[in-house]
ROMAR-974104 format. One record per residue (C-alpha): x, y, z. Coordinates in nm, 4 decimals. Layout:
N
+----------+----------+----------+
!       px !       py !       pz !
+----------+----------+----------+
!        X !        Y !        Z !
...
+----------+----------+----------+
END
This chain:
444
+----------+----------+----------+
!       px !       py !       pz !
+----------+----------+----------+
!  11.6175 !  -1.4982 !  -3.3677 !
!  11.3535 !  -1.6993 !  -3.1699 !
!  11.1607 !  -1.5006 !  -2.9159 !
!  11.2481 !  -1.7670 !  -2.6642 !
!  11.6287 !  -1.7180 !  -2.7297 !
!  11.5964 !  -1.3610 !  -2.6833 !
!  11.4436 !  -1.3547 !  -2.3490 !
!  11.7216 !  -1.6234 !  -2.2594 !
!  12.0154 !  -1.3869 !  -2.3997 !
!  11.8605 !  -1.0489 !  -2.2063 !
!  11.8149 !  -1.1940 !  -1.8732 !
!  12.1705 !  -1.3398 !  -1.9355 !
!  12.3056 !  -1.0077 !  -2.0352 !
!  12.1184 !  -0.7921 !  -1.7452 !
!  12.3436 !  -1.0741 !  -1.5411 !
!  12.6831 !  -1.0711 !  -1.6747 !
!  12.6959 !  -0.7090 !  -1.7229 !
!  12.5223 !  -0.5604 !  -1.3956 !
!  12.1789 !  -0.4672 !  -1.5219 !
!  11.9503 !  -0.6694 !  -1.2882 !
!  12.0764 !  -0.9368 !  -1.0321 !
!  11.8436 !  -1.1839 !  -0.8958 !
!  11.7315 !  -1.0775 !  -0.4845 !
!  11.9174 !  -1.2843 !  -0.2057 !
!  12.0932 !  -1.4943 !  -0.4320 !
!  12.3565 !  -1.6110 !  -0.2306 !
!  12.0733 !  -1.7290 !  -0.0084 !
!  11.9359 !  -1.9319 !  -0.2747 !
!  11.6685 !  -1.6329 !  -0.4121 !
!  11.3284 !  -1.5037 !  -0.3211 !
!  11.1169 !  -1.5523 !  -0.5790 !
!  10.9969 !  -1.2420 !  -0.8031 !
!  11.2316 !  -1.0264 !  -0.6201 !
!  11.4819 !  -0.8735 !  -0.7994 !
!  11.8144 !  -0.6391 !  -0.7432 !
!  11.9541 !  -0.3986 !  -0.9972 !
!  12.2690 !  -0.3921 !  -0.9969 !
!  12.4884 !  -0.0824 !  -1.1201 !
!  12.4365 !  -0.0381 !  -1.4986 !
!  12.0215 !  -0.1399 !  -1.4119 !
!  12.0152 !   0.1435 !  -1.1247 !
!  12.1480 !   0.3912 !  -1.3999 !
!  11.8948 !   0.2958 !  -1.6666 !
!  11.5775 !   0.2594 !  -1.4449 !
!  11.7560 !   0.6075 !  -1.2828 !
!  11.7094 !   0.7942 !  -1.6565 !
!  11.3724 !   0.5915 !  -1.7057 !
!  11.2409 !   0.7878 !  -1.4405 !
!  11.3674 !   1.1092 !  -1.5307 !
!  11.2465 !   1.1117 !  -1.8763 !
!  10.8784 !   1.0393 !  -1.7389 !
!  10.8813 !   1.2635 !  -1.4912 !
!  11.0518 !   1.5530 !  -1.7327 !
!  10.7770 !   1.4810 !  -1.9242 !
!  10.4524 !   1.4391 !  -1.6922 !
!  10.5701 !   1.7561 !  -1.4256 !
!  10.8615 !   1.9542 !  -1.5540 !
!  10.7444 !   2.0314 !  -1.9103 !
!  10.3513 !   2.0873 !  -1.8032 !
!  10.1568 !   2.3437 !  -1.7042 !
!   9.8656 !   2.1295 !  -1.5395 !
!  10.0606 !   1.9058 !  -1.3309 !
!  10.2296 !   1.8275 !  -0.9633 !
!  10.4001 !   1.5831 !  -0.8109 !
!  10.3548 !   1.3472 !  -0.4911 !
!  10.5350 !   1.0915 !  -0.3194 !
!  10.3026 !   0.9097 !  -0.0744 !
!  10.3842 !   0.6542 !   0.2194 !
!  10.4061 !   0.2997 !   0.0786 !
!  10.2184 !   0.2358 !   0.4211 !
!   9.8527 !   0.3479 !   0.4749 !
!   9.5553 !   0.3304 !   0.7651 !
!   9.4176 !   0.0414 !   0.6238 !
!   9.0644 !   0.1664 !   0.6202 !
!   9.2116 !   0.3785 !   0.3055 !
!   9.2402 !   0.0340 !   0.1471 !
!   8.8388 !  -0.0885 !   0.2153 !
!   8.7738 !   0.2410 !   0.0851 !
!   8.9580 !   0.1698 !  -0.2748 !
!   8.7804 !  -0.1451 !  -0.2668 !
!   9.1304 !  -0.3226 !  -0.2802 !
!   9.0766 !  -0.5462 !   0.0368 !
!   8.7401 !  -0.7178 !  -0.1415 !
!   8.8496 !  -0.6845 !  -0.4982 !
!   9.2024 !  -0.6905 !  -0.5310 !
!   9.2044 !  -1.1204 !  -0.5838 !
!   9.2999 !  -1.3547 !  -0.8153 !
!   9.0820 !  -1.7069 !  -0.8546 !
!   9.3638 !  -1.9521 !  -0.7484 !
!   9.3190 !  -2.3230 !  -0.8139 !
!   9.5427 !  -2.6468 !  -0.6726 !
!   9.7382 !  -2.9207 !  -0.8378 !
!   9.6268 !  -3.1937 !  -0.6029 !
!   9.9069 !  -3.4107 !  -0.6677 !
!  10.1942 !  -3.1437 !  -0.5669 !
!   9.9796 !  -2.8705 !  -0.4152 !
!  10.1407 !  -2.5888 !  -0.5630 !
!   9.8808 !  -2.3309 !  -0.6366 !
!   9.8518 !  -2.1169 !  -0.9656 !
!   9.6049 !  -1.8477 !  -1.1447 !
!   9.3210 !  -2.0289 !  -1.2810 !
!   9.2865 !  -1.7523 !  -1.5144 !
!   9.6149 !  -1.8240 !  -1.6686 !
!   9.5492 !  -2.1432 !  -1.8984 !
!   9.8956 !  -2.1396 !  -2.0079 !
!  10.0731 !  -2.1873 !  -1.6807 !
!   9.8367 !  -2.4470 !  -1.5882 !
!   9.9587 !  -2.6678 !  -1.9316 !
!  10.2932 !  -2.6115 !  -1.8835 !
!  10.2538 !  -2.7423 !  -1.5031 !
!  10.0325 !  -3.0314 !  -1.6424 !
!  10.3543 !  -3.1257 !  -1.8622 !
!  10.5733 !  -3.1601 !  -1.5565 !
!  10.3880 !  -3.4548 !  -1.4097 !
!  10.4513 !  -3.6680 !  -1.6798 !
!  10.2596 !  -3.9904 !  -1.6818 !
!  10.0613 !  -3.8445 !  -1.3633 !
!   9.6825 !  -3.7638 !  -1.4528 !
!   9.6396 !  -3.4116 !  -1.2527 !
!   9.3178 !  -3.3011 !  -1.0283 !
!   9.2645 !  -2.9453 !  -0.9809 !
!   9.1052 !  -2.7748 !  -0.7060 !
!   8.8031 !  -2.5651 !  -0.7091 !
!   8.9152 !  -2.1664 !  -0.8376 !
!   8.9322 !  -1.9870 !  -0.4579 !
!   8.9307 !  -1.6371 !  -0.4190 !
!   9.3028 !  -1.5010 !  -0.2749 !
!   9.4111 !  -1.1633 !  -0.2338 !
!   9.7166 !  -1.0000 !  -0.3816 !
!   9.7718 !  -0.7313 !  -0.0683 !
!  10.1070 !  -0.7863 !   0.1465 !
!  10.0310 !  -0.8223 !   0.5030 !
!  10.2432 !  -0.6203 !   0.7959 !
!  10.2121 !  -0.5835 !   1.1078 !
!  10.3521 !  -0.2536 !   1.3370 !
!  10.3542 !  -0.1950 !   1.6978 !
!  10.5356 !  -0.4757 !   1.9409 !
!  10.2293 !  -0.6920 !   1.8947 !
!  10.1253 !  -0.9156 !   1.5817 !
!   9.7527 !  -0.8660 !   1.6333 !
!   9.4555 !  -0.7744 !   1.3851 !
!   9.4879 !  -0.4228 !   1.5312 !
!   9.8396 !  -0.3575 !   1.4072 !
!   9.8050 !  -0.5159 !   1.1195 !
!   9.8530 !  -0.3242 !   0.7639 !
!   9.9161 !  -0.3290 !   0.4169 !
!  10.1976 !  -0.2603 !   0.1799 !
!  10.0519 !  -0.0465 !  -0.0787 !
!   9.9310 !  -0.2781 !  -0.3858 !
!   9.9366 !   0.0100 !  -0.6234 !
!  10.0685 !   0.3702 !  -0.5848 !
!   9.7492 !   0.4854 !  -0.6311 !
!   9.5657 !   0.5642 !  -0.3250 !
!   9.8276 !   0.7884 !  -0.1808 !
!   9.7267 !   1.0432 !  -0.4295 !
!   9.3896 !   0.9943 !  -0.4034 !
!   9.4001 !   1.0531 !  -0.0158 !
!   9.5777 !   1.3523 !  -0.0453 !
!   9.3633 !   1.4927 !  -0.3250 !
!   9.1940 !   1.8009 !  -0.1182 !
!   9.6072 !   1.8726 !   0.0819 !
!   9.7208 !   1.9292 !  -0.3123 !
!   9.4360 !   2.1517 !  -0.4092 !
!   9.4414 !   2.3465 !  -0.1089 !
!   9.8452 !   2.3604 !  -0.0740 !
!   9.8878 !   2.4491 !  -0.4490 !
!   9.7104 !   2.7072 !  -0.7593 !
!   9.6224 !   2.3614 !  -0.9385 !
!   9.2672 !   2.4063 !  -1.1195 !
!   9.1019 !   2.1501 !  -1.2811 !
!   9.1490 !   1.9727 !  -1.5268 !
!   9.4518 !   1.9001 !  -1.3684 !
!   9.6857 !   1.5838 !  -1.3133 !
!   9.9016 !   1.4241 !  -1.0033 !
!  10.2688 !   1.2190 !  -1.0632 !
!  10.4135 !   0.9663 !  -0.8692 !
!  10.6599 !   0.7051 !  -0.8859 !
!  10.7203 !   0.4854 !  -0.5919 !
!  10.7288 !   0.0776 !  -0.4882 !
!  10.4118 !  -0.1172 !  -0.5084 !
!  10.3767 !  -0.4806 !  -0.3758 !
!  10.1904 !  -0.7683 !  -0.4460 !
!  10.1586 !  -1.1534 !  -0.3369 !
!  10.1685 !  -1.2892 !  -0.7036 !
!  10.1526 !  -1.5888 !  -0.6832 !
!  10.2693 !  -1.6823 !  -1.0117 !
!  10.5677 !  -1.4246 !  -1.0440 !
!  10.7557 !  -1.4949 !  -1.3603 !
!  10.9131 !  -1.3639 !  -1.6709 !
!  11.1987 !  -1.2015 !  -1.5445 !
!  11.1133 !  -0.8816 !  -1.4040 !
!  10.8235 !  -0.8277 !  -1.6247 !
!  10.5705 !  -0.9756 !  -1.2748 !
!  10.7596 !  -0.9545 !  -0.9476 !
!  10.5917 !  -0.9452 !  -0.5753 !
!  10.7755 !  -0.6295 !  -0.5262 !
!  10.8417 !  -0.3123 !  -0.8103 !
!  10.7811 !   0.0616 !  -0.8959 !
!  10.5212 !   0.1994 !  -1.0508 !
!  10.4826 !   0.5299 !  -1.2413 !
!  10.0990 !   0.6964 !  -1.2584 !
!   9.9359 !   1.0374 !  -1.3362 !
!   9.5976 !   1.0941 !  -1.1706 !
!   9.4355 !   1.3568 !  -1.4454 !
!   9.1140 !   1.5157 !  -1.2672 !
!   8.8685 !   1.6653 !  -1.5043 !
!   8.4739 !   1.8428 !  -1.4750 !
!   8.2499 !   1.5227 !  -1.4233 !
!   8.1079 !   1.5147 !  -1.7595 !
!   8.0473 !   1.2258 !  -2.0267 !
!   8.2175 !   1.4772 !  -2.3140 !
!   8.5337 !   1.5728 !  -2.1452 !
!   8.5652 !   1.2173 !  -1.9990 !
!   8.6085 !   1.0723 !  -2.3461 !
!   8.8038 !   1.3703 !  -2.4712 !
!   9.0415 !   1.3011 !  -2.1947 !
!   9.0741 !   0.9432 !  -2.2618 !
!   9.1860 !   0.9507 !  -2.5679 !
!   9.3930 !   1.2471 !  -2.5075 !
!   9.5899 !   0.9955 !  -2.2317 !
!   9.5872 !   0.7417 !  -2.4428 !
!   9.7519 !   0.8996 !  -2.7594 !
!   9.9653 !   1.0950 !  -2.5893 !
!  10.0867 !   0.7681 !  -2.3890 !
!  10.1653 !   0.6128 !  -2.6692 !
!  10.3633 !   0.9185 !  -2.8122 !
!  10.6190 !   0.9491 !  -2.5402 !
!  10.6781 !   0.5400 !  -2.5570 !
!  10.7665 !   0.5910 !  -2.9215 !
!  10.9740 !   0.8874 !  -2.8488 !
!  11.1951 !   0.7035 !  -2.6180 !
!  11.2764 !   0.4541 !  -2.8701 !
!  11.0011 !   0.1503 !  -2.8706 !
!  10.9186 !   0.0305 !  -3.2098 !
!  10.6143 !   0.0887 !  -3.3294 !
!  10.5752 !  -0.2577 !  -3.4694 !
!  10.5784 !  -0.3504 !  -3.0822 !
!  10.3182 !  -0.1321 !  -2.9827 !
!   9.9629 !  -0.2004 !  -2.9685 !
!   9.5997 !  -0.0873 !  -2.8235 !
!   9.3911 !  -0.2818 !  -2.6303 !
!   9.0696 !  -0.2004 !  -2.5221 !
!   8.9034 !  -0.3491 !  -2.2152 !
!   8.5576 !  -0.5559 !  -2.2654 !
!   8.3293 !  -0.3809 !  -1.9868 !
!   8.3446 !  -0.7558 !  -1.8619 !
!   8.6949 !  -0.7214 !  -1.8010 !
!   8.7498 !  -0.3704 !  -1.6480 !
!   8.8199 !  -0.3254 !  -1.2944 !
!   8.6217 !  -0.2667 !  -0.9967 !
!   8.6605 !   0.1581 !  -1.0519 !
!   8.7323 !   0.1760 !  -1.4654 !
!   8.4150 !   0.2956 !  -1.6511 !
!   8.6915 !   0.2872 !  -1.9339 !
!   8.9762 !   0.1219 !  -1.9818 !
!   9.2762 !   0.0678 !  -2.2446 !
!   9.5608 !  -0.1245 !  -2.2106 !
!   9.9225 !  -0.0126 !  -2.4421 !
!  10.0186 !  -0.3771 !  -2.5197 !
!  10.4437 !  -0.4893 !  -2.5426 !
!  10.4884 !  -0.7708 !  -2.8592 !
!  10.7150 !  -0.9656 !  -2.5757 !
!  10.8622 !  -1.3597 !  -2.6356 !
!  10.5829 !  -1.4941 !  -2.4754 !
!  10.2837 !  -1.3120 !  -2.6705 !
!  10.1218 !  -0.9276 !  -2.6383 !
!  10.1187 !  -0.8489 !  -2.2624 !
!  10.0300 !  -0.5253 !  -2.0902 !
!  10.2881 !  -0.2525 !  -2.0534 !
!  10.0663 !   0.0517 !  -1.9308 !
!   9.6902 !   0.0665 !  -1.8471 !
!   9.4613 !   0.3935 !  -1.8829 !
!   9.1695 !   0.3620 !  -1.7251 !
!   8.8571 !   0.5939 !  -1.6601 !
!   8.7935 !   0.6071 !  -1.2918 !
!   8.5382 !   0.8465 !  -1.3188 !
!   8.4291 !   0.9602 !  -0.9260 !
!   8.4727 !   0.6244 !  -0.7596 !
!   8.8161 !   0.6438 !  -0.5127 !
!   8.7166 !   1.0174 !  -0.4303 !
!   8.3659 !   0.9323 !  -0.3717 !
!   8.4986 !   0.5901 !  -0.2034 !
!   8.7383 !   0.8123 !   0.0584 !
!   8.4938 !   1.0568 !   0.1160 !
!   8.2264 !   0.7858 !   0.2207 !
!   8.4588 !   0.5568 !   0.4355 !
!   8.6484 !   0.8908 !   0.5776 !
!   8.3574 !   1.1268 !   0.6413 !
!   8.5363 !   1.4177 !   0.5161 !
!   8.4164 !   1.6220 !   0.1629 !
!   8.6393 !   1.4999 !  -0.1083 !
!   8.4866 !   1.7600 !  -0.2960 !
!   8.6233 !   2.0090 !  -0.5338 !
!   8.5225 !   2.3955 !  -0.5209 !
!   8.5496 !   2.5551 !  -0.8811 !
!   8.7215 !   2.8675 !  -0.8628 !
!   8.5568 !   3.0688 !  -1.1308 !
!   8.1778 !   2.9795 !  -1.1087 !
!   8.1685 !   2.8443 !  -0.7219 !
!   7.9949 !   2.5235 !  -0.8015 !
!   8.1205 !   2.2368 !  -0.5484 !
!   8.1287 !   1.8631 !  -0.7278 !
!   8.3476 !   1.5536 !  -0.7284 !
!   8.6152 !   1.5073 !  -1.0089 !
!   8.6536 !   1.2586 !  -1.2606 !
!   8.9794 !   1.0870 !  -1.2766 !
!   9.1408 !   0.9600 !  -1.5700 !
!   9.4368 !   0.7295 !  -1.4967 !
!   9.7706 !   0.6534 !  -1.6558 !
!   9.9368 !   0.3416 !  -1.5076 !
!  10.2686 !   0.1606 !  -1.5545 !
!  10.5556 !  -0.0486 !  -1.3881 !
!  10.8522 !   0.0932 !  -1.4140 !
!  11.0064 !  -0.2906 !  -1.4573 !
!  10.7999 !  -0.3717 !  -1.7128 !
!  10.8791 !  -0.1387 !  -1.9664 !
!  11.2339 !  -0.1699 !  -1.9008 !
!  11.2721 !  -0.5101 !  -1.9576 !
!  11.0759 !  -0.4202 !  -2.3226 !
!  11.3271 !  -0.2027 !  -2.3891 !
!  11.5943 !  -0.4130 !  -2.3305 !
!  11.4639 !  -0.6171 !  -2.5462 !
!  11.3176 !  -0.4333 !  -2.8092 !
!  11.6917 !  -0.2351 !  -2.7906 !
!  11.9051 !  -0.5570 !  -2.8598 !
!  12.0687 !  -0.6706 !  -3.1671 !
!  12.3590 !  -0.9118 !  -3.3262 !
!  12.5270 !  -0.7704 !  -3.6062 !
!  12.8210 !  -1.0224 !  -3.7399 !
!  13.0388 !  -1.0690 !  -3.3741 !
!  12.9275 !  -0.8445 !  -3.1938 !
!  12.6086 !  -0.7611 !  -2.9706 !
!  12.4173 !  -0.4100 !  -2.9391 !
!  12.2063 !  -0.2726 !  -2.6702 !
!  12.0581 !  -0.0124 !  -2.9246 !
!  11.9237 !   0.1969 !  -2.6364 !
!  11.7838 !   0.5867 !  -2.7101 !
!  12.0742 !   0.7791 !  -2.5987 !
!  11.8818 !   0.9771 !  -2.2990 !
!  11.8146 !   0.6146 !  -2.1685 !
!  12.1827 !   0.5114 !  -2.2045 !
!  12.3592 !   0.4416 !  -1.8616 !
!  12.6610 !   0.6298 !  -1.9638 !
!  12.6078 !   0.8534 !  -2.2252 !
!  12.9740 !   0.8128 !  -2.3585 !
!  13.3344 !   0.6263 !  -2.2265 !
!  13.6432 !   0.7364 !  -2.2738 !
!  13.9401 !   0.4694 !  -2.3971 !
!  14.3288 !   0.6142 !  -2.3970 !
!  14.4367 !   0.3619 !  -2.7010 !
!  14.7290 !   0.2098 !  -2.4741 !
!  14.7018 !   0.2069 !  -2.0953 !
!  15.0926 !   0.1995 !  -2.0486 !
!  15.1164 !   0.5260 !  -2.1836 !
!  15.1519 !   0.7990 !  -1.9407 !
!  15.0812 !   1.0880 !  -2.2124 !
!  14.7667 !   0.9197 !  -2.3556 !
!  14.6389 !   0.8007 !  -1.9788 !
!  14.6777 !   1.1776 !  -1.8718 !
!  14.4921 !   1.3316 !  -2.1567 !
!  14.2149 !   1.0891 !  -2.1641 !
!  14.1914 !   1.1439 !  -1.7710 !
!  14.1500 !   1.5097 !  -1.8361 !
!  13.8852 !   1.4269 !  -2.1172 !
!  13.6716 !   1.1763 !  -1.9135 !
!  13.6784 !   1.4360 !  -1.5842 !
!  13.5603 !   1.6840 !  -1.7844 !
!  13.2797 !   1.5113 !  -1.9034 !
!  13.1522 !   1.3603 !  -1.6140 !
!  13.0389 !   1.6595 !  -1.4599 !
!  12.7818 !   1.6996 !  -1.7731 !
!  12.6683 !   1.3399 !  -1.7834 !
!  12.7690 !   0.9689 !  -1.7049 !
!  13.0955 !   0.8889 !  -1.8637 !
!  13.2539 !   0.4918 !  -1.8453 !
!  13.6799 !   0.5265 !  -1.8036 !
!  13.7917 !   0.1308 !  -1.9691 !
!  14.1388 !   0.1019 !  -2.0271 !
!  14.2086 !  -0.2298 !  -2.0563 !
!  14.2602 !  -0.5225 !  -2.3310 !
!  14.2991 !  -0.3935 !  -2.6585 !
!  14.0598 !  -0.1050 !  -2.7861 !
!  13.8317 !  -0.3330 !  -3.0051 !
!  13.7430 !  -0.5488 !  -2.7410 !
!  13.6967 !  -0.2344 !  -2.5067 !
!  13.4182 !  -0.0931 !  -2.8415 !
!  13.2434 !  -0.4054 !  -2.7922 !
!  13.2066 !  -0.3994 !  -2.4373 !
!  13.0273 !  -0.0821 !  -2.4420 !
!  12.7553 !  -0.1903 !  -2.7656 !
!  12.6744 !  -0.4428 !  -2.5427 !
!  12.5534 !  -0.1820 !  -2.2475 !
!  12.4383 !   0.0513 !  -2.5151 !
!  12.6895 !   0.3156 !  -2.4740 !
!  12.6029 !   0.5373 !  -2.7872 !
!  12.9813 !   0.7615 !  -2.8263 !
!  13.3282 !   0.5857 !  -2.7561 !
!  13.6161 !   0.8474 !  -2.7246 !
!  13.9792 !   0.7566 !  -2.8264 !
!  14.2672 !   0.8952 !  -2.7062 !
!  14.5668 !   0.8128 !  -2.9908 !
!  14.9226 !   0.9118 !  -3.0837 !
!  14.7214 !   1.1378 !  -3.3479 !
!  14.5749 !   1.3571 !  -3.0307 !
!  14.9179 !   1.4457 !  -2.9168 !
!  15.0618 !   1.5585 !  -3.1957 !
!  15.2702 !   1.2613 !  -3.2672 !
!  15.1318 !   1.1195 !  -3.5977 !
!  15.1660 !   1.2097 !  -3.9845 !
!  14.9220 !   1.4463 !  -3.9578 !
!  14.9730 !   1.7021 !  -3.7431 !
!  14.6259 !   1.9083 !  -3.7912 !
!  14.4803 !   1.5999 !  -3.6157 !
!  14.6662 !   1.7477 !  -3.2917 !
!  14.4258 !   1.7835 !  -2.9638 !
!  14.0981 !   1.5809 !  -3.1503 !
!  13.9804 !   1.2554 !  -3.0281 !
!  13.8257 !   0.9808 !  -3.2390 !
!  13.4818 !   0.9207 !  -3.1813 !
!  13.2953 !   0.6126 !  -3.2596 !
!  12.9445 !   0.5885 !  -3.3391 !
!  12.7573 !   0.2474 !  -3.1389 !
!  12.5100 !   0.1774 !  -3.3533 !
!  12.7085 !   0.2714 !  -3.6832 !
!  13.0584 !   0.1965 !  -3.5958 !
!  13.1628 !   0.4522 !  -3.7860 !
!  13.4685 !   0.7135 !  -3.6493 !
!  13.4953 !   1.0601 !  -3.7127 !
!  13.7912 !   1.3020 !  -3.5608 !
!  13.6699 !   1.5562 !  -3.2818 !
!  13.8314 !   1.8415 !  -3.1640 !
!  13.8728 !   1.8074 !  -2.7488 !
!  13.7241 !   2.1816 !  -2.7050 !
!  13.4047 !   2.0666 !  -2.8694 !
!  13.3716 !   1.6760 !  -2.7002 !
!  13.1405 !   1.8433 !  -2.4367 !
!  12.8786 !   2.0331 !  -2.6907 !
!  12.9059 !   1.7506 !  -2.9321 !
!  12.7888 !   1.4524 !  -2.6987 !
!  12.4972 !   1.7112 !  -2.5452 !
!  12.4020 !   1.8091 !  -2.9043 !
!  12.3779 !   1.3663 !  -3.0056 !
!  12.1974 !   1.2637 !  -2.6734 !
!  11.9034 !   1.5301 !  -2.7353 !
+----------+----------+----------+
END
């Protein structure tokens, strides 16, 4: 189907069916704020998870933080965020909306709306992305902060309270997940740039050295692009990019960018950069105190390297989503992995004014909700209720039937369930006793 129809039919689906809800709608919005709503909290819930099973739980080398979203903003000069962080902003002189000069597209498209009406841009002025607050009973420049831009800094500030609190040695890395915020001023595409959303990093620190630098890199890099494939991206959808040094932020001595094939062309999904000494250095300098590491074995003192991984959290969701959906004849699939999956299975009796089938299926779906999410639907008739759950990417669909009681022809069907396959649609007859191993076996 047309890339622009499929972005339509997602956002309309992550509507309709409680993934993501537009923020303050019944006051008319907020632009590139957005709410997830029960099915989205699941999935961006097991998003999570999986990255930080992953990053902490399953390694050796690595911790994990959860830093204030607000700072002392000196920690923010330091980072070089206050001077740097700033997109080139030019004006449409007719309307005086503003946009991102370095966004050629958007400026066309706004071009079109005029019409007839010859357009006059601005000069490109310098505006930063930070989110102003203020704290204390008085708006003044001494109470006034930031809201963190990126999650970053709060691990770098705490860099020496981890080594000295924990038996990390280096090379080892720092997790958090946690809300960012930004004044975009061009949010747009959904969820993929909003003014508020999470973020997901690992700070790796390694021996300053050009070698293990490079070996790090690419480690990050490859093994970035492993886990996105093992939660179900295509490959097809997946790319490299590698920053010109032109291009490369204020602190990256390298940089690579894992690129999305979205609706609207290749766009950045996750960023791993080479920040080599500059935020500890930075801190240390603006904070007077040594940001420097003492190595354990040989007693030599020096300031780690850092190589970054960085992603949204929004972002990559909203590629699954759609890389995950499909048509197949009349129905739609959300063909989501099934550790991903906001309930893992649902549970259907076949008629809902059937006390026998209603009481066995209860039993079922109780008993399986303490192992995972389960969805109870027992209403309209059961193909309808199949469909329903393709379209939130519900992998197993359990049936209670006449069969399960005992009641039909074949009596060694007695106490089994049917069980449909999502992205098959193919059945198969379970025993009840074995529901709960078979569905943790499947979503592996």
């Amino acid at each position: 189907m047309p890339k622009n129809d499929l972005m339509e039919k997602i956002v309309s689906l992550a509507k309709r069916r409680g993934f993501v809800f537009p923020g303050s709608e019944i006051y008319g919005g907020l632009r590139g704020t957005w709410d997830y709503g029960p099915l989205g909290a699941l999935l961006k819930k097991n998003f999570k998870d999986e990255w930080w099973r992953e990053m902490v739980q399953l390694r050796d080398d690595m911790v994990g933080i959860d830093a204030a979203i607000m700072m002392n903003p000196r920690a923010w000069e330091a980072s070089g965020h206050v001077e740097a962080f700033v997109d080139p902003l030019v004006e449409c002189k007719l309307c005086h909306q503003r946009f991102r000069a370095d966004k050629p597209d958007e400026l066309r498209e706004h071009e079109t709306s005029h019409k007839k009406e010859k357009i006059e841009w601005t000069a490109p002025q310098k505006f930063n992305l930070l989110v102003k607050a203020y704290l204390g009973v008085l708006e003044s420049k001494e109470s006034e902060i930031y809201l963190r831009g990126e999650i970053t800094n709060g691990v770098q500030v705490n860099f020496k309270n981890i080594v000295n609190s924990t038996r990390v040695k280096i090379p080892f890395g720092v997790a958090q997940i946690g809300k960012a915020f930004r004044n975009e001023i061009t949010p747009g595409n959904f969820i993929f740039r909003s003014r508020e959303f999470e973020q997901m990093e690992v700070q790796f620190y390694i021996k300053p050295d050009e070698k293990e630098g490079e070996k790090w890199f690419e480690y990050w890099k490859q093994s970035s692009m492993k886990w996105f494939a093992k939660i179900g991206f295509k490959k097809t959808n997946l790319r490299f990019r590698d920053h010109e040094p032109a291009e490369r932020a204020h602190y990256a001595r390298l940089a690579t960018d894992i690129e999305f094939n979205a609706p609207w062309g290749w766009d950045e999904m996750m960023g791993i950069h080479h920040r080599g000494d500059w935020d500890l250095k930075r801190h240390q300098e603006y904070s007077g105190v040594d940001m420097s590491y003492t190595d354990p074995d040989t007693g030599g003192k020096y300031i780690p390297w850092d190589i970054e991984t960085s992603s949204g959290v929004d972002r990559p969701l909203l590629f699954l989503l759609l890389d995950a959906y499909a048509e197949e004849e009349d129905r739609v699939i959300l063909k989501l992995h099934p550790h991903l999956a906001p309930y893992k299975a649902a549970v259907f009796p076949l008629l809902a004014n059937k006390p026998q089938l209603v009481k066995v299926a209860r039993k079922i779906y109780d008993d399986l909700r303490k192992q995972c999410m389960v969805a109870w639907d027992d209403r309209g008739n059961i193909g309808k209720r199949y469909y329903a759950q393709d379209e939130i990417g519900t992998p197993f669909c359990i049936t209670v039937d006449f069969d399960t009681l005992g009641d039909g022809e074949d009596k060694k069907l007695k106490d089994t369930v049917t069980v449909r396959d999502r992205d098959t649609a193919k059945q198969e007859r379970i025993a009840i006793d074995t529901l709960a191993d078979f569905i943790a076996e499947k979503i592996q």
